[in-house]
Structure formats: structure tokens, C-alpha cells
py3Dmol code that shows the C-alpha trace and the ligand (Angstrom):
import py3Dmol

protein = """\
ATOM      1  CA  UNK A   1      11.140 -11.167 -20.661  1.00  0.00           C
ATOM      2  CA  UNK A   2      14.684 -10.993 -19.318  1.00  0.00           C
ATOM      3  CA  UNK A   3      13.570  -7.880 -17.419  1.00  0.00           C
ATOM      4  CA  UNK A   4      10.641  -9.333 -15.442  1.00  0.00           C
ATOM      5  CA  UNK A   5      12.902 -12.907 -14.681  1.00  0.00           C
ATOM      6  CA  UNK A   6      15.596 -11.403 -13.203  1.00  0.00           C
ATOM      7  CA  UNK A   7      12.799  -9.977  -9.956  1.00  0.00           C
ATOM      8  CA  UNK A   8      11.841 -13.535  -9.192  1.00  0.00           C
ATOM      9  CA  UNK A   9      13.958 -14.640  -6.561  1.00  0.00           C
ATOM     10  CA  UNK A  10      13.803 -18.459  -6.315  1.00  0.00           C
ATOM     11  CA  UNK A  11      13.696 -20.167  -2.869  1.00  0.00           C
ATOM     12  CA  UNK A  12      17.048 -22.072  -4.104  1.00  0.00           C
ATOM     13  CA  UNK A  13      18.797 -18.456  -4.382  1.00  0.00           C
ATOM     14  CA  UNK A  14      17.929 -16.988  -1.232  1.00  0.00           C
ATOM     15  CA  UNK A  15      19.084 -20.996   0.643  1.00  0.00           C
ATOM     16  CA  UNK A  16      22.133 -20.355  -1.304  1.00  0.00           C
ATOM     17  CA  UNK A  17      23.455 -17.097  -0.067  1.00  0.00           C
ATOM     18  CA  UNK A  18      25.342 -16.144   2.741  1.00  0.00           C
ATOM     19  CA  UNK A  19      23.187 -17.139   6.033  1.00  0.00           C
ATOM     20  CA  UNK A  20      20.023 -17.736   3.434  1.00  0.00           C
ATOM     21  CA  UNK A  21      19.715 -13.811   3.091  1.00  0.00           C
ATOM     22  CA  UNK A  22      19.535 -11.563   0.353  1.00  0.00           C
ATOM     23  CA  UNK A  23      19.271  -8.277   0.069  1.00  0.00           C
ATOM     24  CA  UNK A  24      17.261  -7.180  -3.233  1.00  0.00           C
ATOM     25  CA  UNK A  25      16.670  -3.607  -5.438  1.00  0.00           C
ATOM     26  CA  UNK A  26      14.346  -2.729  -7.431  1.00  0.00           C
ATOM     27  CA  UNK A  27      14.278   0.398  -9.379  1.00  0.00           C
ATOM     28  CA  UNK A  28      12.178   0.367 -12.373  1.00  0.00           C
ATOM     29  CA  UNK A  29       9.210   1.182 -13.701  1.00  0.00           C
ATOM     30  CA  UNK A  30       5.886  -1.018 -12.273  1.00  0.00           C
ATOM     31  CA  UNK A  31       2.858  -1.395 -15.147  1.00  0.00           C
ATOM     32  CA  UNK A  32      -0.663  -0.310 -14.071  1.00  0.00           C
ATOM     33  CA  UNK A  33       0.241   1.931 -11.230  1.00  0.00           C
ATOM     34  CA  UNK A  34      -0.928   5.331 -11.087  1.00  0.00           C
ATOM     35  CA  UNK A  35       3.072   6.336 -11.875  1.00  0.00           C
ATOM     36  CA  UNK A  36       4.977   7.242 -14.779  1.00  0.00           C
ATOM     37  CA  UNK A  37       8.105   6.836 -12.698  1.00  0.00           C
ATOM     38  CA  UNK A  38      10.118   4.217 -11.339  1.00  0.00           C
ATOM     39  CA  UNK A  39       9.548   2.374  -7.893  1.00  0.00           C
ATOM     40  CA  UNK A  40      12.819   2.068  -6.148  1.00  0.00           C
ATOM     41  CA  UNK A  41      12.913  -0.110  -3.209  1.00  0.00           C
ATOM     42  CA  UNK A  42      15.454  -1.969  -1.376  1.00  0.00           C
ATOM     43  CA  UNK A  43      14.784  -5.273   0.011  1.00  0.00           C
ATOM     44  CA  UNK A  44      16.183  -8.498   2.245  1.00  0.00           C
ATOM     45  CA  UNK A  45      14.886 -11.313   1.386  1.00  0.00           C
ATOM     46  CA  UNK A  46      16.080 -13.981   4.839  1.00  0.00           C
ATOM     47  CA  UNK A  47      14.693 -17.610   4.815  1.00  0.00           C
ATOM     48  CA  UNK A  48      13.534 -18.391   8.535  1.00  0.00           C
ATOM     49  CA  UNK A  49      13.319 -22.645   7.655  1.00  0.00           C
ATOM     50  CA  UNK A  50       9.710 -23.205   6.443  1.00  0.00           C
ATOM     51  CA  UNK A  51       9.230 -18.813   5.802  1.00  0.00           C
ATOM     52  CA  UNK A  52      10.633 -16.628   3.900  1.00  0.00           C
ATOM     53  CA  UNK A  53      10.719 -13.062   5.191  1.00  0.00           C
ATOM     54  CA  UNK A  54      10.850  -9.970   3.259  1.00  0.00           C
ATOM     55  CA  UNK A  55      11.442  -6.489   4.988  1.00  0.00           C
ATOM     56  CA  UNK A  56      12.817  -3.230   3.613  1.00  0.00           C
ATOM     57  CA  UNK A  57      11.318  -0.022   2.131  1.00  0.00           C
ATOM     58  CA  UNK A  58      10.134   1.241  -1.168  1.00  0.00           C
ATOM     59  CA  UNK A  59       9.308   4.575  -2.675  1.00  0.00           C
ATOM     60  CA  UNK A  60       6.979   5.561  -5.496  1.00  0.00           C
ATOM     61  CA  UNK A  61       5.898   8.819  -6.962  1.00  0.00           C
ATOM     62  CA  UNK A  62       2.449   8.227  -7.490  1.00  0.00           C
ATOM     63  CA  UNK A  63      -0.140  10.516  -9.725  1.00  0.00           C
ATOM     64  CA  UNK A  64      -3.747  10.668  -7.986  1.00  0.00           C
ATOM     65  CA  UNK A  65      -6.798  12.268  -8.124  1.00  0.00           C
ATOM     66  CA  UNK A  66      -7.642  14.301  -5.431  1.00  0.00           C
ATOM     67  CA  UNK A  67     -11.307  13.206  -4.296  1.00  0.00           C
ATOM     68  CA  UNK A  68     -12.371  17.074  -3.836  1.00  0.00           C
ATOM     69  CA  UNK A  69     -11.487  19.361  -6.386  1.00  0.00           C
ATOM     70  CA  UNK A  70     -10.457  16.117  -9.216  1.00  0.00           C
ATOM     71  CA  UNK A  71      -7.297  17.625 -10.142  1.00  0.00           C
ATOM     72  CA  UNK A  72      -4.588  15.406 -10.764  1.00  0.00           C
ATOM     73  CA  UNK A  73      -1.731  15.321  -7.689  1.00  0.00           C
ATOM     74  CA  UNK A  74       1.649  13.915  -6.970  1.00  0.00           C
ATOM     75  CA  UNK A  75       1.559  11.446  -4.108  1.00  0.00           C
ATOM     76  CA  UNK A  76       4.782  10.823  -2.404  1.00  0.00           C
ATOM     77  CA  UNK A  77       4.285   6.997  -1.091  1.00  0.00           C
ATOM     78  CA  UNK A  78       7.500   5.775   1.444  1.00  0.00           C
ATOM     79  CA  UNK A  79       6.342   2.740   2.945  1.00  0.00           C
ATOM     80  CA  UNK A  80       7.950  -0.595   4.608  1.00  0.00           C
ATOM     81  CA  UNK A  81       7.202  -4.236   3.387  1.00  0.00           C
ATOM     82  CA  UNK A  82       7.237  -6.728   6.223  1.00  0.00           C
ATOM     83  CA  UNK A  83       6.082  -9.905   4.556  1.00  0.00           C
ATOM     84  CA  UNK A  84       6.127 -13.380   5.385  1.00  0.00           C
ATOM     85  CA  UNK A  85       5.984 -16.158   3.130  1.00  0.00           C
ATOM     86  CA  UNK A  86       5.440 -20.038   3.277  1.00  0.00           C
ATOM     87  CA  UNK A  87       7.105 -22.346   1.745  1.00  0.00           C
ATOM     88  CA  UNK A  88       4.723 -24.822   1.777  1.00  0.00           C
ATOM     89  CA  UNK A  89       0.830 -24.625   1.904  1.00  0.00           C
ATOM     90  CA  UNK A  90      -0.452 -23.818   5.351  1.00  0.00           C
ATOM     91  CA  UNK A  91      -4.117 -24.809   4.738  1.00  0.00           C
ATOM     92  CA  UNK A  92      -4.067 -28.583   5.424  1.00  0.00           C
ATOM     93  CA  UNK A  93      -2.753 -27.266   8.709  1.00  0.00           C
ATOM     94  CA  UNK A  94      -4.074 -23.827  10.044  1.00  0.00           C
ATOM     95  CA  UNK A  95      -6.844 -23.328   7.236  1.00  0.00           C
ATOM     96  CA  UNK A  96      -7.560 -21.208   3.890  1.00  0.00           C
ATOM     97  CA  UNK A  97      -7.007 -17.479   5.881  1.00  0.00           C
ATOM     98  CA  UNK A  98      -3.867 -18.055   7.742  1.00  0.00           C
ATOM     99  CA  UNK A  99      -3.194 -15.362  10.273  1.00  0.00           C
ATOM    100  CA  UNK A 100       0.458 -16.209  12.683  1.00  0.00           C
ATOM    101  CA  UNK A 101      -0.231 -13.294  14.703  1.00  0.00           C
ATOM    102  CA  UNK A 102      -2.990 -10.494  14.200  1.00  0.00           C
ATOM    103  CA  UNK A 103      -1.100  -8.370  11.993  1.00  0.00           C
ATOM    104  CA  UNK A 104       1.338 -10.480  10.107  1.00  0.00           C
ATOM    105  CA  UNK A 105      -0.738 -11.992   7.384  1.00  0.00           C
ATOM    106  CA  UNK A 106       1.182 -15.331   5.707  1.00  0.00           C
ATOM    107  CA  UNK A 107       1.844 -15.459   2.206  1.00  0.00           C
ATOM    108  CA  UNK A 108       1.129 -19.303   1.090  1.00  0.00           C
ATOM    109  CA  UNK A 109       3.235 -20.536  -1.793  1.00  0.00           C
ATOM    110  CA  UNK A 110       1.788 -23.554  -2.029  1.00  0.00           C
ATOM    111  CA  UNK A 111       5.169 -25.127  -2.729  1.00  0.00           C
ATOM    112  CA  UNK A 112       6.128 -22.623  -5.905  1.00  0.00           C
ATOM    113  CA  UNK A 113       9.723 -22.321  -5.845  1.00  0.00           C
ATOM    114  CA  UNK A 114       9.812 -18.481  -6.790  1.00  0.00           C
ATOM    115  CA  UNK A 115       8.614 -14.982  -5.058  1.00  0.00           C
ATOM    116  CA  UNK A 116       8.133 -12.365  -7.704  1.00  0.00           C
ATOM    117  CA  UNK A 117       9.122  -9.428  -6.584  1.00  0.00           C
ATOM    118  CA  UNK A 118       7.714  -7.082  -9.028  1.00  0.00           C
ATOM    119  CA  UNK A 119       4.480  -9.017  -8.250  1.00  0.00           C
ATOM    120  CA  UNK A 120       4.918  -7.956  -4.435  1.00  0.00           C
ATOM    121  CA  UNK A 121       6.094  -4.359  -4.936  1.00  0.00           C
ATOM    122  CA  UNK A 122       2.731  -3.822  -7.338  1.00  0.00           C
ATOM    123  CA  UNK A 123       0.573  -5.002  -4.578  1.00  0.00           C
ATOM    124  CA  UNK A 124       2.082  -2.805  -1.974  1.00  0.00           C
ATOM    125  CA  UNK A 125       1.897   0.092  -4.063  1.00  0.00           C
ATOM    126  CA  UNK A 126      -1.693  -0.970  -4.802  1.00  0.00           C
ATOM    127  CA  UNK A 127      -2.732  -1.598  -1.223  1.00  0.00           C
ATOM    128  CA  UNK A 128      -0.966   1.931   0.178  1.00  0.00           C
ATOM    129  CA  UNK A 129      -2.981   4.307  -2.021  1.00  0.00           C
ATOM    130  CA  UNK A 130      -4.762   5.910   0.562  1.00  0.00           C
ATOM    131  CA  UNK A 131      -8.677   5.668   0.190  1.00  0.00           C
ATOM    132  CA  UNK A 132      -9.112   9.528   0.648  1.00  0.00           C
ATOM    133  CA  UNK A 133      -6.873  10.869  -1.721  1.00  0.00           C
ATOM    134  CA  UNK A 134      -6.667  14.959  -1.261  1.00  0.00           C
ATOM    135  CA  UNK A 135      -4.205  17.392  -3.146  1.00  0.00           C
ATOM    136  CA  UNK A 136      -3.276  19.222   0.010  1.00  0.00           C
ATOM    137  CA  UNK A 137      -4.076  21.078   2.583  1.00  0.00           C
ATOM    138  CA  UNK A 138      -4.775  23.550   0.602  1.00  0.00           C
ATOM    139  CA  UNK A 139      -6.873  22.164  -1.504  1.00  0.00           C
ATOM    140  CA  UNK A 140      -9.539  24.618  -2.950  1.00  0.00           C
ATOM    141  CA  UNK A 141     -12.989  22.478  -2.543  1.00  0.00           C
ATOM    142  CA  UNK A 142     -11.661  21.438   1.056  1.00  0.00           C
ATOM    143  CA  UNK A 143     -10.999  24.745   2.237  1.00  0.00           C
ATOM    144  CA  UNK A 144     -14.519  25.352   0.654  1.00  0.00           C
ATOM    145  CA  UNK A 145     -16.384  22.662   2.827  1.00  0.00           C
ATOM    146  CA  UNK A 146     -14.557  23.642   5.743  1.00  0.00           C
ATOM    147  CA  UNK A 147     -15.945  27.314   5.102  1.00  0.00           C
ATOM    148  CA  UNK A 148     -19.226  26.053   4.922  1.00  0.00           C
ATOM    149  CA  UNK A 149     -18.935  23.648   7.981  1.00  0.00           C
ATOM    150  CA  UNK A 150     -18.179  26.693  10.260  1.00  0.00           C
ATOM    151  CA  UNK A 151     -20.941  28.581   9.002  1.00  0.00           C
ATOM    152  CA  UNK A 152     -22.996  25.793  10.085  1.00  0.00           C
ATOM    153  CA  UNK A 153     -21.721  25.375  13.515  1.00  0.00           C
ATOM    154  CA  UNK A 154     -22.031  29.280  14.010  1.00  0.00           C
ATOM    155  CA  UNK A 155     -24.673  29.763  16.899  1.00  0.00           C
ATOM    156  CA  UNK A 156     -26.189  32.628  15.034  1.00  0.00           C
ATOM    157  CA  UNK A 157     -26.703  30.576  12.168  1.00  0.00           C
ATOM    158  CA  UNK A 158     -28.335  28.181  14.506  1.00  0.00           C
ATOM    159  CA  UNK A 159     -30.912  30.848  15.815  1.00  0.00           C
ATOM    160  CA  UNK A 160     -31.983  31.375  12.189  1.00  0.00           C
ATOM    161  CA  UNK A 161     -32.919  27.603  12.084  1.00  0.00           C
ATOM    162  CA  UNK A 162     -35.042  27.888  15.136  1.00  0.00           C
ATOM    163  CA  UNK A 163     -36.546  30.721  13.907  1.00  0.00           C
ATOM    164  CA  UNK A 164     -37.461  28.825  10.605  1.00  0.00           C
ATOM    165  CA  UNK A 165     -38.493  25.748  12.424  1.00  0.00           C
ATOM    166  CA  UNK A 166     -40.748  27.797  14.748  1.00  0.00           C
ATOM    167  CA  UNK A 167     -42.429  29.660  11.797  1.00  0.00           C
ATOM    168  CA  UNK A 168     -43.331  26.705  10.244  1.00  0.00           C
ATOM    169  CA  UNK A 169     -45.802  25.145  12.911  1.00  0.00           C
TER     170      UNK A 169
END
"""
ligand_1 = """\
1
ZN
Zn -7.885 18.863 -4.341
"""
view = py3Dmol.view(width=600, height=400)
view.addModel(protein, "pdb")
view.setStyle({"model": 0}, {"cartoon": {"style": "trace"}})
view.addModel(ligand_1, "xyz")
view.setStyle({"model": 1}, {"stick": {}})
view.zoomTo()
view.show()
């Protein structure tokens, strides 16, 4: 228990520190990702009056399945978080799906008094996966379909088609 409390930052900590920011680490092991080794990420957590912003990067060493040849892979993830929260709910206001600007989706709070940052690092790993996962470059099967691809865009091979095409009528 101690170990999950002590990555919820509460709204009172991050008022109380120096100019209401607060810079954050994480390095530990996140449950039900693809990983058997720890996310480390590094953090500042500002308050902005009714927001709460939190930027900063995070690494993970994930293990995938590549979508070709099914073998399992390390995946390397660096990415940043750039996340904006709101203090209180912004639906009465600006409605269920709030969007400030195009790409800076708002977090709503709806008045909790606690971010959980092992909550927020799980989702980021979770939404960076990449939705074609692939070994490598050289991956066996893709170096396979790429074979295959060029045998099909070969003009000779396309005179055999026409030839096939033209016996058939
Ligand atoms: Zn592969």
C-alpha cells in the first residue's frame, strides 16, 4: 500500500511547494504492462490556478510481439508527457469532451484532490505502444513480403498476367 500512496501527489502538495511546482520520479515497476522492468520517468508537476500541468519524460523497456514473424521483441519506448489537468469539473462549462486547444486534451478531476501518478505513467505507456509493432528492420517475414512485393511490381511479371488474362477469353 505504502508503495502505490506515496505516487499520488495531492493538489495540497504541489500548492505547497516552492512556486506550486514539483518535480516528481518514478522508477519502479508498472503492473500489466508488457515489461518486466521498471519505468523510470522524471516529472514536474506546476499548478497554473484552476490546472495542473504535468510535463517531463519517461522511459520503459517494453516486450512486444512483432506483428510479422510473432517473435517476442524489446521495444525501447522514450516519450514526453504533456498533460493538463482540472481542478474542477469542466463539463457544466465547456461539455463532457473538453478539448482547450486541438491537441491538448484536459484531464477533469472533478474536484478529487489527488493525481496518481502511477495511474498516468500506465496510461502513457499504454497509449504509446505503437499499433504496428515489428522486430526490426530486419525482420524475417518483412523482408519476405517485401521480396514478394517486388516480384509483383516486376514488369515481366506483369506480362505473364496479361498473357494469362488474354488466354482466358
Ligand atoms: Zn518480426
Amino acid at each position: 500500500m505504502n508503495n502505490i500512496n506515496k505516487n499520488i501527489i495531492t493538489i495540497e502538495d504541489i500548492e505547497n511547494a516552492p512556486n506550486g511546482s514539483l518535480d516528481f520520479s518514478f522508477d519502479g515497476i508498472i503492473e500489466d504492462i508488457p515489461s518486466n522492468e521498471p519505468v523510470k520517468a522524471n516529472l514536474n508537476i506546476k499548478s497554473l490556478g484552476e490546472f495542473i500541468k504535468i510535463t517531463g519524460t519517461f522511459n520503459a523497456k517494453l516486450v512486444l510481439v512483432c506483428d510479422l514473424c510473432l517473435k517476442e521483441y524489446q521495444y525501447d519506448m522514450h516519450e514526453e508527457i504533456d498533460e493538463m489537468f482540472a481542478k474542477n469539473s469542466l463539463k457544466e462549462e465547456y461539455g463532457a469532451e473538453t478539448e482547450l486547444k486541438s491537441t491538448q486534451f484536459v484531464n477533469d478531476l472533478n474536484g478529487d484532490d489527488k493525481i496518481d501518478i502511477y495511474d498516468l505513467l500506465y496510461q502513457s505507456v499504454i497509449l504509446n505502444i505503437p499499433n504496428k509493432k515489428v522486430c526490426g528492420i530486419n525482420c524475417s517475414k518483412g523482408k519476405f513480403q517485401t521480396d514478394e512485393e517486388f516480384v509483383e511490381e516486376d514488369p515481366r511479371m506483369q506480362i505473364f498476367k496479361n498473357i494469362k488474362i488474354g488466354n482466358n477469353k
